[in-house]
C-alpha positions in Angstrom: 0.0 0.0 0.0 1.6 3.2 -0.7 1.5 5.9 1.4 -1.5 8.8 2.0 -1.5 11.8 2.0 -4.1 14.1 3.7 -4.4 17.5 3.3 -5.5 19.9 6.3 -4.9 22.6 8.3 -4.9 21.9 12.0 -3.5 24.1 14.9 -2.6 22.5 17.7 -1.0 23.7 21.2 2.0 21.9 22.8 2.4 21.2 26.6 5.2 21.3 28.7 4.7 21.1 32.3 1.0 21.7 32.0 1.5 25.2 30.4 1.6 26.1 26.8 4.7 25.4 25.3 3.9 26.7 21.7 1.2 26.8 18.7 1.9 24.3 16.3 0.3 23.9 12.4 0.1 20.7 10.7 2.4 20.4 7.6 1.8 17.3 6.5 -0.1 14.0 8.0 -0.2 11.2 5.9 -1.1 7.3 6.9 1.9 4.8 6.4 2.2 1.1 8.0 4.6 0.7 10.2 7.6 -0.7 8.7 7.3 1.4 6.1 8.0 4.8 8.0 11.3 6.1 6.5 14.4 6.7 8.0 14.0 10.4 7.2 10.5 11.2 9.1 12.8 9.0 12.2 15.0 11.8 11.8 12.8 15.0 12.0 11.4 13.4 14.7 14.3 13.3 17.0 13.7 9.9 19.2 17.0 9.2 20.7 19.9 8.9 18.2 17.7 10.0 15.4 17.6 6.6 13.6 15.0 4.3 12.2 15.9 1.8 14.2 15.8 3.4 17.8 12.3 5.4 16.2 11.0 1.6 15.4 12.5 0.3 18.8 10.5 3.3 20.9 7.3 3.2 18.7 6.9 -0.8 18.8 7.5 -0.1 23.0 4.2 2.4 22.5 2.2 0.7 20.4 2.5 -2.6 21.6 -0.3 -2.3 24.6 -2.4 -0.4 22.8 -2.5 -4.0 20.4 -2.5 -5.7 23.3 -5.8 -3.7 25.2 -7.7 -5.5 22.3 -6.4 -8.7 22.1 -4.1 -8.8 19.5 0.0 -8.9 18.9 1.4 -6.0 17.6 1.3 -5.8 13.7 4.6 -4.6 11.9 2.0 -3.7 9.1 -0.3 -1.5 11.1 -0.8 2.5 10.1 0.9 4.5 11.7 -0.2 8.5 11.2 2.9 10.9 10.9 2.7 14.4 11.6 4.6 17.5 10.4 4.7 20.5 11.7 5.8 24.1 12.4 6.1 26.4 15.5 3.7 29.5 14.5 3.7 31.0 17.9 6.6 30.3 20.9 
C-alpha cells in the first residue's frame, strides 16, 4: 500500500509542564504502515539517536499495549499516522 496523503490545516497547542509550550500547524499528516516509515520522518522526529531503528525500537515499545488492550499482537503492518509541523507561535 503506498502511502496517503491528507491535506488539512490543523493548529494544535503543545504542553510542557501543563502550560503552553507553543502553537503548532500541521504540515503534512499522511497514513503509512509501520515498517514502512522512512528513516527520514525518524530523523525530523528526533527519538534518541535520530535513527529508524531506535524510532522503530521506541514506537513498537508504545504501540504494543495499545494492540494488546484489544487482544491482538502488535502488527509490523499497522498504520501508523505521521505528523509535520511548524512552531507559529513560541
Amino acid at each position: 500500500m503506498a502511502a496517503q496523503r491528507i491535506r488539512i490545516a490543523i493548529h494544535g497547542t503543545i504542553y510542557g509542564s501543563f502550560a503552553a509550550a507553543c502553537i503548532i500547524r500541521d504540515t503534512k499528516v499522511s497514513v503509512v504502515p509501520f515498517n514502512q516509515v522512512s528513516a527520514d520522518h525518524a530523523f525530523k522526529e528526533g527519538e534518541d539517536n535520530r535513527s529508524l531503528k531506535k524510532w522503530r525500537e521506541v514506537h513498537r515499545k508504545a504501540f504494543t499495549p495499545d494492540y494488546k488492550a484489544v487482544g491482538q499482537d502488535f502488527d509490523e503492518k499497522g498504520d501508523c499516522v505521521l505528523e509535520e509541523f511548524e512552531v507559529v507561535y513560541r
